[in-house]
N, C-alpha and C positions, 0 to 999 in steps of 0.2 A: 091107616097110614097117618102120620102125624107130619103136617105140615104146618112150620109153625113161622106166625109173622110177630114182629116184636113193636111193639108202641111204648111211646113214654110216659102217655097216662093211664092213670087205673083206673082210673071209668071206662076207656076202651076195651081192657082187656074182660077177657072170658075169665082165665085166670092169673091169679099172682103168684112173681114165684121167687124164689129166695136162691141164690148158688150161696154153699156152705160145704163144711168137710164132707168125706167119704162117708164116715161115722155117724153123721147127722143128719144124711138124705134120706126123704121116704123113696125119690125116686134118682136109680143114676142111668145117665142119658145120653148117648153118645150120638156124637153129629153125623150123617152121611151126607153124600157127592151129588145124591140125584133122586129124585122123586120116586125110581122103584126098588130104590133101599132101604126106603123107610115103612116102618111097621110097626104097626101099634102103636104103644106110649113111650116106649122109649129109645127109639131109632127115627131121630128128629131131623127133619129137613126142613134148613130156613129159607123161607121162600122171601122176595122183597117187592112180591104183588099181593096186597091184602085180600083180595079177592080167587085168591089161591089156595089162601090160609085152611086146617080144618080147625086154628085155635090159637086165638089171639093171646098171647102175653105181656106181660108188663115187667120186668125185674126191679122187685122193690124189697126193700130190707127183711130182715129175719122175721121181724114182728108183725108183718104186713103181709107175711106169705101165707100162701092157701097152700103151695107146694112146697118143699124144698128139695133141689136136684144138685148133684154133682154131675159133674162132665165126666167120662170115663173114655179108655183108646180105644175100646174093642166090643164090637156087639156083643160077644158073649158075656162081657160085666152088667150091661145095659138093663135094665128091668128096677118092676118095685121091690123096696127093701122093705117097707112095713105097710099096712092096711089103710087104704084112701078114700073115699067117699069122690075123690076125681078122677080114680082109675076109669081108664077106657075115655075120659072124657078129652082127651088131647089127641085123639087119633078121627 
């Protein structure tokens, strides 16, 4: 389950990550409501107690990113689009 807490430095975070178009994410990501919605990597839940976290981020520009993610409405858009060496690592 990816529960995810956001920082504003990148030495905090686990991982960086980039929002960019549809066309250019390896992963699209859609938000839910409550902790037993979320699953896997890409049905994220922001949590605002770091210690809840299962994976700290950072949003930092295109060139900085370890990840890039689009936001999308609906869980069934939500998953990775291309191959990641971070897959499973945010859940």
């Amino acid at each position: 389950m990816a529960r995810i807490y956001q920082v504003a430095s990148m030495g905090e975070a686990h991982i960086r990550v980039a929002i960019v178009s549809r066309g250019d994410a390896d992963l699209l990501v859609n938000r839910v409501s409550s902790w037993g919605l979320a699953h896997g990597d890409a049905l994220w839940y922001i949590t605002r107690n770091k210690q809840d976290a299962t994976c700290v981020i950072s949003f930092v520009s295109v060139g900085m990113a370890q990840v890039k993610i689009c936001f999308v409405d609906t869980y069934s858009e939500a998953g990775w689009q291309k191959e990641s060496r971070y897959k499973g690592r945010l859940a």
